[in-house]
Legacy VTK file of the C-alpha trace (Angstrom):
# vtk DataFile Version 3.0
C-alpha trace
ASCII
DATASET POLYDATA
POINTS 299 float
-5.076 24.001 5.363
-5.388 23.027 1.824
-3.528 19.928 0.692
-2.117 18.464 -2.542
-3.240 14.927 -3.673
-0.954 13.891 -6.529
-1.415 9.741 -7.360
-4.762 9.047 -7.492
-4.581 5.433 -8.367
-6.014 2.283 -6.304
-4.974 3.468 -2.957
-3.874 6.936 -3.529
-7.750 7.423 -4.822
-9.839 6.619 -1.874
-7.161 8.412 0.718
-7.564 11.527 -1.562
-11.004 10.781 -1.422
-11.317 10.796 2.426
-10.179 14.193 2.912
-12.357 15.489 0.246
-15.468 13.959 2.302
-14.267 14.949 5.623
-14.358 18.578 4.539
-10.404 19.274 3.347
-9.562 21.625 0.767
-7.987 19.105 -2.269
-6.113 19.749 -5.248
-5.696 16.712 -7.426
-3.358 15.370 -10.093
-2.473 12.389 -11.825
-1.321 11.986 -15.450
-4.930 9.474 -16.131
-7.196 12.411 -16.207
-9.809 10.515 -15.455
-9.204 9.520 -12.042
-8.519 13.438 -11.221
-12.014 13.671 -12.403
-13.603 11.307 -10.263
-12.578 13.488 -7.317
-13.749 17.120 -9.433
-17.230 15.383 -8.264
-16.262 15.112 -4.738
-15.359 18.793 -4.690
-11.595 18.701 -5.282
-9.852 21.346 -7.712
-8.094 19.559 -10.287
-4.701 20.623 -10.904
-2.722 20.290 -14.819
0.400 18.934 -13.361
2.114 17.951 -10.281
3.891 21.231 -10.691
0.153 23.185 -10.526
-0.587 20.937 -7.175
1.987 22.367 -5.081
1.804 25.819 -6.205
-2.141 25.946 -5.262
-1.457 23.836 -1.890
-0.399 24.600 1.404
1.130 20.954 2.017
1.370 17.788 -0.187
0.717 13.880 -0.285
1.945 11.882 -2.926
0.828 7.910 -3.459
3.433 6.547 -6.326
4.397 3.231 -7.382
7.826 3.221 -6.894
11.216 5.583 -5.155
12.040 6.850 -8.491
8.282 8.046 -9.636
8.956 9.683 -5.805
11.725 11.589 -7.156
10.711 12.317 -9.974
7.494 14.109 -9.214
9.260 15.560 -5.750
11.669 17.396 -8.100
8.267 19.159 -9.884
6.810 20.038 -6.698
9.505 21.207 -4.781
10.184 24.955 -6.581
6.861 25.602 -6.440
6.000 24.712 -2.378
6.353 27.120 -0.139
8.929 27.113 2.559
7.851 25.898 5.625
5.154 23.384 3.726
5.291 19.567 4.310
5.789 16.933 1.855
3.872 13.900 2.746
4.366 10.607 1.212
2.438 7.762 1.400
3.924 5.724 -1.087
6.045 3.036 0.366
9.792 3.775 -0.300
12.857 2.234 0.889
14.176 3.628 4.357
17.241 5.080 2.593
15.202 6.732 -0.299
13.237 8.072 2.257
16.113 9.905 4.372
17.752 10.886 1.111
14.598 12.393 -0.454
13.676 13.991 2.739
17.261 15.630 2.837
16.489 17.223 -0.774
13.563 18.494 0.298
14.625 20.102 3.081
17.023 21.749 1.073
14.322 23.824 -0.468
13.214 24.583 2.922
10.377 21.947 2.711
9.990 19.263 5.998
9.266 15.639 5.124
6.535 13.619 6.683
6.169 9.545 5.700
3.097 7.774 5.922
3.023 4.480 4.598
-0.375 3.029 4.919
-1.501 -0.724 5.602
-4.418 -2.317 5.768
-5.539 -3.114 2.144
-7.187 -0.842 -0.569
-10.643 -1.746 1.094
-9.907 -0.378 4.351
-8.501 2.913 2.586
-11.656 3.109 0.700
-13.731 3.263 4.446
-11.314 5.947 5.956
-9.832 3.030 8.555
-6.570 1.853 7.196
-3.589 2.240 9.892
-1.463 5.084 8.991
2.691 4.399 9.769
3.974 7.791 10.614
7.848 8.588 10.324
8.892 12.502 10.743
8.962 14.892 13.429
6.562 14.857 16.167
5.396 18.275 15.867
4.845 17.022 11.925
2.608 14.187 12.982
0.941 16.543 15.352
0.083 19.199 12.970
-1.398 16.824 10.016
-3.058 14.730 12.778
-6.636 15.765 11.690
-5.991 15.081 8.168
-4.083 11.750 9.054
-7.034 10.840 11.390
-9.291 10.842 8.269
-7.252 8.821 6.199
-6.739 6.025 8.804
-8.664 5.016 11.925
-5.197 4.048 13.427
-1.877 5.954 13.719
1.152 4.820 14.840
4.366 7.461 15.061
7.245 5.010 14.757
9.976 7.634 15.196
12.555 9.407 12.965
12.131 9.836 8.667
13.222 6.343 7.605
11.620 4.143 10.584
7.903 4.347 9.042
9.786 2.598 5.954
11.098 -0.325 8.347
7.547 -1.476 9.847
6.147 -0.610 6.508
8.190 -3.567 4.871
7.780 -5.571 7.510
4.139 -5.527 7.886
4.001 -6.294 3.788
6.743 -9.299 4.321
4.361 -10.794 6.827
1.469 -10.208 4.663
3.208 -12.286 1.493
4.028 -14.828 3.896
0.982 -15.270 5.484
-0.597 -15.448 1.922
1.666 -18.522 0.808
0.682 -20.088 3.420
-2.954 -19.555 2.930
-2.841 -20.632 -0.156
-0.932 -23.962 0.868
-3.308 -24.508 3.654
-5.946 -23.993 1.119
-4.862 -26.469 -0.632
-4.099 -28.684 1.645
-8.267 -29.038 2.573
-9.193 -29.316 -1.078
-6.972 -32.075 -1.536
-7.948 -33.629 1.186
-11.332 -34.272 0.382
-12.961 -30.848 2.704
-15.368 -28.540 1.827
-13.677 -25.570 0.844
-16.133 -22.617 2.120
-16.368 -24.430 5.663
-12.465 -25.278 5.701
-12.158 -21.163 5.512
-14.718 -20.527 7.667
-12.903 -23.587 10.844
-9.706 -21.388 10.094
-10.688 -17.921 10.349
-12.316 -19.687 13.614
-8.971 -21.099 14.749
-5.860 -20.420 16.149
-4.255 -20.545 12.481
-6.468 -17.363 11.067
-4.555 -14.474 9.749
-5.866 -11.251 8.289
-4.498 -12.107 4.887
-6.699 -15.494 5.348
-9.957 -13.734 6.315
-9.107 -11.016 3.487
-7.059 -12.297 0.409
-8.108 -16.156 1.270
-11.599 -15.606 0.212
-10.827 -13.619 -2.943
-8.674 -16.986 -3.911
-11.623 -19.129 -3.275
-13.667 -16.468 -5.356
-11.397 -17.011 -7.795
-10.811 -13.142 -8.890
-7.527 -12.829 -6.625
-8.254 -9.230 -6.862
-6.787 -7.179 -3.979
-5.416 -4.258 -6.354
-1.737 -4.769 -5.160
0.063 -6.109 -8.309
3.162 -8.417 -8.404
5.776 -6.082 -9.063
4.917 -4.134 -5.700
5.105 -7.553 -3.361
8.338 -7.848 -5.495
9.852 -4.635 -4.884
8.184 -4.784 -0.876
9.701 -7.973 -0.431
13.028 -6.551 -1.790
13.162 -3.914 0.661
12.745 -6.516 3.346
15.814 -8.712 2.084
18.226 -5.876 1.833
17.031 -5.257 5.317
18.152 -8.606 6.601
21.550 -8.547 5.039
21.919 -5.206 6.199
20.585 -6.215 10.312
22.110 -9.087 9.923
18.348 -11.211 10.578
17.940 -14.417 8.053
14.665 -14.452 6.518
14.531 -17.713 5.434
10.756 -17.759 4.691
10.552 -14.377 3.138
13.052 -15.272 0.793
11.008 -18.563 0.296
8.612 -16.579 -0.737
10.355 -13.750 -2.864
11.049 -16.835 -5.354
7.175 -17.683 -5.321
6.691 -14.511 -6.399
9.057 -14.485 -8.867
7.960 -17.646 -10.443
3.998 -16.148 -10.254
5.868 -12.939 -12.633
7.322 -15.461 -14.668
3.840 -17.232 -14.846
1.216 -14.581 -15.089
2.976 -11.194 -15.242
3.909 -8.339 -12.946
0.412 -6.420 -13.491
-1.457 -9.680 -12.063
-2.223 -10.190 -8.453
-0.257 -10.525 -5.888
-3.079 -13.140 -4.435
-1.962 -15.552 -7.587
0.799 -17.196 -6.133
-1.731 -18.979 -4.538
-2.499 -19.992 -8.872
0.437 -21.268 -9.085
-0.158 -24.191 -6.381
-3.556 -24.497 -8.411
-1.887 -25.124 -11.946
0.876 -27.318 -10.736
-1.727 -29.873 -9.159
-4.374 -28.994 -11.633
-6.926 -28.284 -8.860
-8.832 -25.156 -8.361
-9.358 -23.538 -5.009
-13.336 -22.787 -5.698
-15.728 -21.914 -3.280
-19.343 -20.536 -3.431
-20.559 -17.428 -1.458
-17.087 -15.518 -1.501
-16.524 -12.084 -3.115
-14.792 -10.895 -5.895
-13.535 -7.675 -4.326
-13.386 -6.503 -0.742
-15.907 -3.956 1.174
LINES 1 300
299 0 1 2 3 4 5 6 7 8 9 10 11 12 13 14 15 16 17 18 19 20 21 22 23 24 25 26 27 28 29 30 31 32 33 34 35 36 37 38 39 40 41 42 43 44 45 46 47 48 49 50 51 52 53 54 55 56 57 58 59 60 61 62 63 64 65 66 67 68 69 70 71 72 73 74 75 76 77 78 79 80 81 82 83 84 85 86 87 88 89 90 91 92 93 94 95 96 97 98 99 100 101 102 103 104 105 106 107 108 109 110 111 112 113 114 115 116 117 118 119 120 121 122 123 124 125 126 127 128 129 130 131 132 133 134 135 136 137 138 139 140 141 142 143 144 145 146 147 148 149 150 151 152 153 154 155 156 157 158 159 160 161 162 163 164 165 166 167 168 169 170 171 172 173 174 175 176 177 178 179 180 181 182 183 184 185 186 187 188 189 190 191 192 193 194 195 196 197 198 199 200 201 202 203 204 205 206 207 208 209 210 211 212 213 214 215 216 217 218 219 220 221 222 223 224 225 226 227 228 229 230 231 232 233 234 235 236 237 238 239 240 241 242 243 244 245 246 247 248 249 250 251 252 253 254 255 256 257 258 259 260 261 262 263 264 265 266 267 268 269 270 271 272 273 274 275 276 277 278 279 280 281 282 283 284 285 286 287 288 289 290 291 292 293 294 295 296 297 298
């Protein structure tokens, strides 16, 4: 099968990427020519426009920042995929944008598969980040060797929309985890500990996280750079809201947290990292969270 790759940014890049190594058949778009070039040297065809993608593809994955980019682009593709074809998104939508999308598209006779991703833009860039599957079975089944490179995990979570669900709640425990991090962080600086070895008793405890072994140590690098922006643990954290009004669940600390984030916009931007909420602690107390021997990006 040949697949479409349209989004080639931070994450959508390396999953592209993964199939091209593994031996797929890729067609490539996104509107910074550049990064479609990038993957011309990995062997991919690269397409003019969306619209190109799906009419020299079989099926198609799309990575876009946000439901209405989704739409957008999905209303390109669509008259020129074939019937029968599969839509694949791995951007993370909403659970209703996801049912309603995947209702236009069937319209044109095209099935809908989601797959959210998690794991962090490192883990894409190896092939092992843990793929969230939503869709038909047989779906899952027939893009299994294709998923299978993206991800070293896959999880089928049921029905179009229920991919969405863990998706957002996976992220809200990642935000979470990183306040508290960052507080904890703070907390042995303060107190008069060696940072480096205060990260390295955690990750050795009972209190470790992935987030702490992960985002922690680009904090105490002092880049913060995971390459997920504000704006996205913004909008990820206001999926997870509307989904506790809507379950009735109180989320006490995620909303805690949603108004971190929104003073760290406020503070630094929406384009900065999501890791600088943890900058915020630093600037109120006027005390950095420095450490030597930590990277600036993750392998």
């Amino acid at each position: 099968m040949k697949y479409g790759y349209i989004g080639l940014g931070n994450l959508g890049g390396h999953i592209a990427a993964s199939l091209l190594r593994a031996g797929f058949q890729v067609v490539v778009y996104d509107r910074d020519p550049s990064l479609a070039e990038r993957h011309r040297m990995l062997g991919a065809t690269v397409a003019s426009s969306a619209a190109e993608v799906a009419e020299l593809s079989d099926h198609v994955f799309t990575c876009l920042p946000s439901p209405a980019v989704s739409e957008r682009v999905l209303a390109e593709i669509l008259p020129k995929m074939r019937p029968g074809a599969t839509w694949i998104e791995n951007s993370t939508l909403g659970r209703d944008d996801m049912v309603r999308l995947g209702a236009v598209a069937a319209q044109s006779g095209v099935q809908t598969l989601e797959c959210p991703v998690t794991g962090g833009v490192h883990l894409a860039a190896r092939g092992e980040i843990t793929v969230l599957a939503g869709g038909a079975a047989e779906l899952v089944e027939l893009h299994k060797p294709a998923l299978q490179v993206i991800g070293n995990r896959l999880f089928h979570m049921g029905d179009l929309g229920s991919a969405a669900i863990i998706k957002v709640i996976t992220n809200m425990l990642a935000f979470i985890h990183l306040k508290a991090c960052a507080e904890a962080l703070m907390l042995a600086k303060r107190g008069g500990l060696d940072l480096g070895q205060s990260w390295h008793a955690i990750a050795a405890s009972s209190g470790t996280s992935f987030v702490h072994e992960t985002e922690g140590a680009l904090i105490l690098n002092g880049s913060y750079d995971i390459a997920f922006n504000i704006d996205l643990a913004l909008k990820d954290l206001g999926f997870a809201l509307n989904f506790g009004r809507e379950f009735g669940v109180p989320l006490d600390l995620a909303s805690i947290t949603n108004q971190t984030y929104v003073a760290a916009k406020a503070a630094y931007g929406g384009e900065a990292q999501s890791p600088m909420i943890a900058k915020l602690l630093e600037d109120l107390l006027g005390t950095d969270l420095r450490a030597e021997g930590f990277p600036a990006r993750l392998e």
